[in-house]
C-alpha positions as a LaTeX table, in Angstrom:
\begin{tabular}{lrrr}
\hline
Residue & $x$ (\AA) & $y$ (\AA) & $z$ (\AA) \\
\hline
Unk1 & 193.85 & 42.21 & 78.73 \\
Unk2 & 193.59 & 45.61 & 80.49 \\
Unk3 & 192.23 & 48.64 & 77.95 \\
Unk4 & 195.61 & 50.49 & 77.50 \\
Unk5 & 197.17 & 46.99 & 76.02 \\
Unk6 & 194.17 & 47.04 & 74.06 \\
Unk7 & 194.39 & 50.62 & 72.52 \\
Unk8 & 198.34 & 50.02 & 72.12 \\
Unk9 & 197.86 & 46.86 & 69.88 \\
Unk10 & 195.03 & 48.67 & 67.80 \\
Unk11 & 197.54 & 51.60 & 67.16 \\
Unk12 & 200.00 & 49.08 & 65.87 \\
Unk13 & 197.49 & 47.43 & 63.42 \\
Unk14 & 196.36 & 51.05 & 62.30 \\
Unk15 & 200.68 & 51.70 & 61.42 \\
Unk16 & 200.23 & 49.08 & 59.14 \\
Unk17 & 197.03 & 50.07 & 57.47 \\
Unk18 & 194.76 & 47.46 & 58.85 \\
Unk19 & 192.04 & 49.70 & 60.10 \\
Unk20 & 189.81 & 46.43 & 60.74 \\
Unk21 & 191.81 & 44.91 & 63.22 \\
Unk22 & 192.20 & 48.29 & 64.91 \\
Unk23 & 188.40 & 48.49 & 65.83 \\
Unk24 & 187.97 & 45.10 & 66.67 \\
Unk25 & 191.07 & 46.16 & 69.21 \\
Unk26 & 189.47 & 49.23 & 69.94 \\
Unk27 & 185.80 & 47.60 & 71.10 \\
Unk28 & 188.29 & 45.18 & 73.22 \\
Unk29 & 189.78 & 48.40 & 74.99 \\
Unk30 & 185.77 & 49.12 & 75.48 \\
Unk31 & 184.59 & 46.11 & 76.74 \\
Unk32 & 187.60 & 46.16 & 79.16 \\
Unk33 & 186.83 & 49.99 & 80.13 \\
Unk34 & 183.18 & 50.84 & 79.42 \\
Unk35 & 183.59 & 54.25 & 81.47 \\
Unk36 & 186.03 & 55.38 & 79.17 \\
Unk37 & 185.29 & 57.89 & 76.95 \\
Unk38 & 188.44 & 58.06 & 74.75 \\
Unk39 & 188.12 & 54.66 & 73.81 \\
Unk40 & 185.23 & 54.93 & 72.62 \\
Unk41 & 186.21 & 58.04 & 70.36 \\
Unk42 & 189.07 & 56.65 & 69.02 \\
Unk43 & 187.19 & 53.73 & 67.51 \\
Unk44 & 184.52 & 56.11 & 66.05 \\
Unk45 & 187.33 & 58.17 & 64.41 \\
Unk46 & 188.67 & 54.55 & 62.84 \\
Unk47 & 185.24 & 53.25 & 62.21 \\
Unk48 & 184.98 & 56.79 & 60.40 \\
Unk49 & 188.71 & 56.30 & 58.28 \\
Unk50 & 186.93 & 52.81 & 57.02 \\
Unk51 & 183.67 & 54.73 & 55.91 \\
Unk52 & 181.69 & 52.96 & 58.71 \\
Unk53 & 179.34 & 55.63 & 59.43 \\
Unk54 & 176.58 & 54.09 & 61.27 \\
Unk55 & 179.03 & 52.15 & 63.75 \\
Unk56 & 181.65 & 55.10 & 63.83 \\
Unk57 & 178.18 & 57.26 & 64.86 \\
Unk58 & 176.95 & 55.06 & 67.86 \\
Unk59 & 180.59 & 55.31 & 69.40 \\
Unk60 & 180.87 & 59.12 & 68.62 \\
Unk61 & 177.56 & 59.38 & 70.39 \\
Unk62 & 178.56 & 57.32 & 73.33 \\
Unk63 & 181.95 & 59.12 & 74.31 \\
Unk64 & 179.99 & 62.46 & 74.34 \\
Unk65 & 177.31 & 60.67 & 76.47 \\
Unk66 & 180.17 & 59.77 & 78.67 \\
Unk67 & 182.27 & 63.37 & 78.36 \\
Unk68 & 179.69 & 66.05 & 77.15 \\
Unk69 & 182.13 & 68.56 & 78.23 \\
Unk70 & 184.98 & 67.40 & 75.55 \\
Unk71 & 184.40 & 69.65 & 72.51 \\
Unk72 & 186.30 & 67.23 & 69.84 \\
Unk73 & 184.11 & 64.35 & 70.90 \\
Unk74 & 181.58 & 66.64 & 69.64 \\
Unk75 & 183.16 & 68.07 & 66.98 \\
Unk76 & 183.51 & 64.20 & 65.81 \\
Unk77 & 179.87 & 63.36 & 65.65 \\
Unk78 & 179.01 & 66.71 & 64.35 \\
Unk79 & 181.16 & 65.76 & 61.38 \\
Unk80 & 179.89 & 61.95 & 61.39 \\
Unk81 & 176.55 & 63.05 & 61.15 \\
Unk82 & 177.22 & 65.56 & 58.35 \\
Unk83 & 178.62 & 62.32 & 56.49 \\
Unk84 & 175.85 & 60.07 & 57.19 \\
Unk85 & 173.38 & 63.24 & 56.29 \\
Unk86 & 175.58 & 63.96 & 52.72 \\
Unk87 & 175.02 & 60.08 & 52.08 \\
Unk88 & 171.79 & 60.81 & 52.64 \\
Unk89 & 171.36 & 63.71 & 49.83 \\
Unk90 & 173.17 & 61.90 & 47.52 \\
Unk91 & 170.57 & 59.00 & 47.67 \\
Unk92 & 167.98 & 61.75 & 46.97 \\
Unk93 & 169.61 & 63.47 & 44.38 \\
Unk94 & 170.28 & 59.94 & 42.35 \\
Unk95 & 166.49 & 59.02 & 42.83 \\
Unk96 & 164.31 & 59.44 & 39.59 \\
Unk97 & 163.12 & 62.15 & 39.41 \\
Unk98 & 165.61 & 63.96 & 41.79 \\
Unk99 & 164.09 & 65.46 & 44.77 \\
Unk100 & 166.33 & 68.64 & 44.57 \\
Unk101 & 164.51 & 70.66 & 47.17 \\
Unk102 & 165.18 & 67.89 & 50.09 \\
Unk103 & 168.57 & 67.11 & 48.92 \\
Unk104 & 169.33 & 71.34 & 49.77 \\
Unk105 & 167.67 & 71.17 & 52.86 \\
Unk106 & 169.86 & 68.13 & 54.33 \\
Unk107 & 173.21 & 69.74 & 52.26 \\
Unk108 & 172.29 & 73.01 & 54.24 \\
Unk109 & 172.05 & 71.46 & 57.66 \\
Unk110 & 175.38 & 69.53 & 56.84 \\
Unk111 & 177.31 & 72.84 & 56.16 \\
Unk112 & 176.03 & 73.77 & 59.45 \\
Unk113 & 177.32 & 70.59 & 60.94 \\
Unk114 & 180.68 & 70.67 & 58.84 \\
Unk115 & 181.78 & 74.34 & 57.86 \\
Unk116 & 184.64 & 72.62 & 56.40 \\
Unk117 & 183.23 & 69.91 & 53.94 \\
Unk118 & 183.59 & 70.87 & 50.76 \\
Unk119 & 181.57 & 68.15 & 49.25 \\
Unk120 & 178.54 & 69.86 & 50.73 \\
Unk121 & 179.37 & 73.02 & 49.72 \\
Unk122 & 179.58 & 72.24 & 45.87 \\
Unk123 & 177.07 & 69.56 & 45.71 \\
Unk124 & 174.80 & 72.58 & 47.48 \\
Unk125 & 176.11 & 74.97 & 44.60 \\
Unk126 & 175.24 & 72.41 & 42.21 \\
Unk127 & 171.46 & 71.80 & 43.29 \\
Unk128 & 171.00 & 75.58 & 43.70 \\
Unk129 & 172.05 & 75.78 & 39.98 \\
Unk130 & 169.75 & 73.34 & 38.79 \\
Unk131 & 166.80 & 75.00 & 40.97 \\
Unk132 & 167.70 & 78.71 & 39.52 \\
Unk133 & 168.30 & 79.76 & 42.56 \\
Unk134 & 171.32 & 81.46 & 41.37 \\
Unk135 & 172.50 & 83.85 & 44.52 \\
Unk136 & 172.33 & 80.79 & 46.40 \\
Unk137 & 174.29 & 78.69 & 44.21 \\
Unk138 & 177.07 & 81.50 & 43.34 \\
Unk139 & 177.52 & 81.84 & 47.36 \\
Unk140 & 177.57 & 78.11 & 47.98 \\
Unk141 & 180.05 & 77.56 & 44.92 \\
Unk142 & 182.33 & 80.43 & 46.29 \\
Unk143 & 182.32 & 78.71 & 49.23 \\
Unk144 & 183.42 & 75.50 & 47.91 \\
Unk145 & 186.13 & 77.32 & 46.23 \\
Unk146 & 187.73 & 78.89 & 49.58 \\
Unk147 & 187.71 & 75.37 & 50.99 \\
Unk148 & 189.59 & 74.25 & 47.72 \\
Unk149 & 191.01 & 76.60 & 45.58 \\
Unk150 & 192.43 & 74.46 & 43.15 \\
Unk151 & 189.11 & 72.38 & 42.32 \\
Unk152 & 188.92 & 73.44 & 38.93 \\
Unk153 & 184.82 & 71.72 & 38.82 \\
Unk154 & 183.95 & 74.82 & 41.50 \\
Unk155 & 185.44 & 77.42 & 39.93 \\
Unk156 & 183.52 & 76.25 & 36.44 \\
Unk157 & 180.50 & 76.09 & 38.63 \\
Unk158 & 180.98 & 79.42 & 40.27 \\
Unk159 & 181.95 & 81.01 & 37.20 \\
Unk160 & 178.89 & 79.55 & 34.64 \\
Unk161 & 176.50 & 80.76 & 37.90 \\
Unk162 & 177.88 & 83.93 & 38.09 \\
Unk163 & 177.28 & 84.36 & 33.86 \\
Unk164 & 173.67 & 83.14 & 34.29 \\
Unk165 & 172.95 & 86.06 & 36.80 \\
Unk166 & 174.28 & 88.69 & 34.91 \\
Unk167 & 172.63 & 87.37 & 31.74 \\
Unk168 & 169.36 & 87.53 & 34.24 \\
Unk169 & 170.40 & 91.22 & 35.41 \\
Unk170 & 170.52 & 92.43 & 31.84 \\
Unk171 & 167.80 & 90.72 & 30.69 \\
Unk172 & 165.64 & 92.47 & 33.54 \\
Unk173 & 167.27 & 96.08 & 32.74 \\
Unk174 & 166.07 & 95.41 & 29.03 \\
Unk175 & 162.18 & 94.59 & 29.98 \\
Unk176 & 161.94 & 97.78 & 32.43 \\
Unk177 & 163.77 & 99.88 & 29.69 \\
Unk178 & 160.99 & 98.80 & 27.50 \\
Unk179 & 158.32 & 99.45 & 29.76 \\
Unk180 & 159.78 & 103.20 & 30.81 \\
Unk181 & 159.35 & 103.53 & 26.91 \\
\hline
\end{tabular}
């Protein structure tokens, strides 16, 4: 079966929800086209709708290697890697005890990866706040709250952050008022 057959029949088994059955069509497009480059994306992005990170990365990866010129092939892995990286910081903030400073250091370099995931963004608000870093946190959380205004967990976040620093503010006004004494 020639690869356009292929990719046809996957489409039909993704209208009717069957996202398995599309990749297995979608690697049958591949192995009938190697060279091509949009087969290969299109079975990352449904290895990425069934939460298949590692496999939707390695075909991601490969239709850039094939088209490094096509900026939503890498706009794709970008975002597949900020996934597999946010996995990643979960895992480190669920260890005992939580290892808060890595977790922010893999959240940060998945905002950079994925401006638009929201999920970093809080969780990154979130660890901030727990490290008392609170400009940090109050920025991150604000952020989370442009991506998703109505997510009422962000704006109780941004809100209790922004409370902390002013208590903070005023408690540093009070000491140097007492020292000017």
């Amino acid at each position: 079966m020639d690869g356009e057959r292929c990719i046809k029949k996957a489409y039909e088994f993704i209208f009717n929800s069957d996202f398995e059955q599309a990749i297995y069509w979608f690697e049958q497009a591949i192995a009938a086209e190697p060279e091509n480059a949009s087969y290969y994306h299109k079975c990352a992005v449904s290895c990425a709708r069934s939460s298949k990170w590692t496999k939707a990365k390695l075909y991601a990866e490969e239709a850039l290697r094939l088209d490094p010129e096509h900026a939503e092939y890498q706009y794709h892995l970008q975002t597949v890697e900020a996934r597999l990286l946010l996995a990643e910081a979960d895992l480190l903030l669920a260890a005992e005890p939580s290892k808060l400073e890595e977790a922010a250091e893999l959240l940060n370099r998945v905002t950079v990866l994925d401006p638009l995931s929201f999920e970093a963004f809080y969780t990154l608000g979130v660890v901030y706040a727990s490290l008392d870093r609170l400009d940090e946190a109050a920025a991150n959380a604000r952020e989370a709250m442009r991506l998703d205004p109505g997510h009422s967990a962000a704006r109780r976040l941004f809100a209790d952050v922004n409370r902390k620093r002013r208590m903070h503010r005023v408690r540093i006004n009070v000491r140097k008022r007492k020292r000017n004494r």
